[in-house]
N, C-alpha and C positions, 0 to 999 in steps of 0.2 A: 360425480363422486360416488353416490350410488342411486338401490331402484327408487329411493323417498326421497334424495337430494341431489340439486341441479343449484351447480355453479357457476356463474358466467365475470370473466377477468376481461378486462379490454382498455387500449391503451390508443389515445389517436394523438399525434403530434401538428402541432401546426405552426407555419411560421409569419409574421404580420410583416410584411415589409414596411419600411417607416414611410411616415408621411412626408411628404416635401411640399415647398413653394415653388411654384415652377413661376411667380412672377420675378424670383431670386435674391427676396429680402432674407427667408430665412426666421426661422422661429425665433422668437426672442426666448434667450437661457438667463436664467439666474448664475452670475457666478459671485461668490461670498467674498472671493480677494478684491474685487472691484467695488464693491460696497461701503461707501461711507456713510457714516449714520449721520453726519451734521448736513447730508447732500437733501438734495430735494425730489421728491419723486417725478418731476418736471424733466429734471435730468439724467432720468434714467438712471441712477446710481445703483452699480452692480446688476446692470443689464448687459448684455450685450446680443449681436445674431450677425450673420453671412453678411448681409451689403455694408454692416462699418466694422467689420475684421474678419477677412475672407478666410482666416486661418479657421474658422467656424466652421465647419462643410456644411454645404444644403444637399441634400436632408441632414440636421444632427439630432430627429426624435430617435430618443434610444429606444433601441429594441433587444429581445433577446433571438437568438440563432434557432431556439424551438419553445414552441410552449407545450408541454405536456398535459394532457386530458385523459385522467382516470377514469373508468368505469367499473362497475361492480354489481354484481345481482346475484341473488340467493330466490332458491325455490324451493319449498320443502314439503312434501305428503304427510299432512300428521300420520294417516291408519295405514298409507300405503298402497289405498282403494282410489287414489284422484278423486274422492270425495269431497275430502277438506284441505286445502292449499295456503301456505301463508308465502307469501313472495315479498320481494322488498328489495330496492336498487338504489343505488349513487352516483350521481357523473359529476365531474366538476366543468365545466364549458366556459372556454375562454371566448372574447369577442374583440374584434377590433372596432371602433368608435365609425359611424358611418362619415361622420364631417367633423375633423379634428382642428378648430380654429384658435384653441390655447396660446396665446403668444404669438399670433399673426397680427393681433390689432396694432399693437406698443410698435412693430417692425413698419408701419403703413402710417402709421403718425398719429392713432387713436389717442387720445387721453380720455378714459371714463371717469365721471366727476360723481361723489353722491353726497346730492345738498338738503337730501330731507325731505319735510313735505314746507304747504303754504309759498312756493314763489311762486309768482306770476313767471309767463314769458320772459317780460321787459325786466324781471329783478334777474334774471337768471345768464338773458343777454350781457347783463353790465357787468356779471362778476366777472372778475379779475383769479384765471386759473392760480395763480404764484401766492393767493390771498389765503391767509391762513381758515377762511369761513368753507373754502372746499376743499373735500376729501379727494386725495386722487388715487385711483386703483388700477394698478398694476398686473397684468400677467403674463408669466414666463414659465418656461420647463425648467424643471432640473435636470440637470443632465448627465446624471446618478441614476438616476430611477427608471429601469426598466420595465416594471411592473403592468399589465396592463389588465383592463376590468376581468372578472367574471363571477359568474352563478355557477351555485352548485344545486343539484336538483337531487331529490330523494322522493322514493315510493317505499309507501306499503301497505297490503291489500291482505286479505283473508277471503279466501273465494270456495265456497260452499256449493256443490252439487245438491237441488234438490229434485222433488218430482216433474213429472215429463219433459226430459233432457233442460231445465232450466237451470241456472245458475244466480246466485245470489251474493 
């Protein structure tokens, strides 16, 4: 920009490709028309994925076609002498999840239960999943939601020339 300021713009693109099951069950999705409120979560109401309705594709994690990653950085000489220095940057940095297991359990026949504290083993053997004393928990994608994680990262430093070529 000029001799006391340094501007740096930068732009990386990335694309995730989605995850799949390659044993061919297929992520379990949430879909809301399927959903009865008087059902049981036993029943999977308003679940659904690829091996009971193939119209589902495996892979169906949404993705998008790019994810865009800004960057940005400022530099600037207070005097003009590279004496006193104030700098200071931005990236946003998207990531793809290393092991995406969301909605793979419910498609393999998981049912996660949560009963709290104080059972034993043997009290916990005898429940009865269908029994209103346990919770069951459910996980699916939506499959609307492209979105995928990321950090944004920020600097900024004030860098001071002192005696015998040191910096401070």
């Amino acid at each position: 920009m000029s001799r006391k300021l340094t501007l740096e713009l930068g732009l990386r693109l990335s694309h995730f490709t989605p995850w799949a099951d390659h044993l061919g069950y297929g992520y379990a999705m949430f879909d809301p028309s399927l959903y009865n409120p008087s059902g049981s979560a036993l029943n999977y109401d308003g679940f659904t994925w690829h091996a009971i309705n193939n119209s589902i594709l495996n892979p169906v994690f949404p993705t998008r076609a790019l994810f865009w990653h800004p960057r940005f950085g400022i530099a600037y000489d207070v005097f003009g002498k590279g004496s006193t220095v104030v700098r200071g940057g931005w990236g946003r940095f998207y990531y793809h999840s290393a092991q995406f297991t969301t909605g793979l359990g419910v498609t393999g026949g998981e049912i996660a239960a949560s009963l709290g504290s104080g059972h034993t083993l043997a009290q916990i053997d005898a429940l009865d999943p269908n029994s209103a004393a346990v919770a069951v928990g459910i996980q699916g994608l939506n499959p609307k939601d492209d979105m995928n994680p990321y950090t944004d990262s920020y600097s900024f430093t004030i860098s001071q020339k002192i005696p015998w070529s040191s910096l401070l």
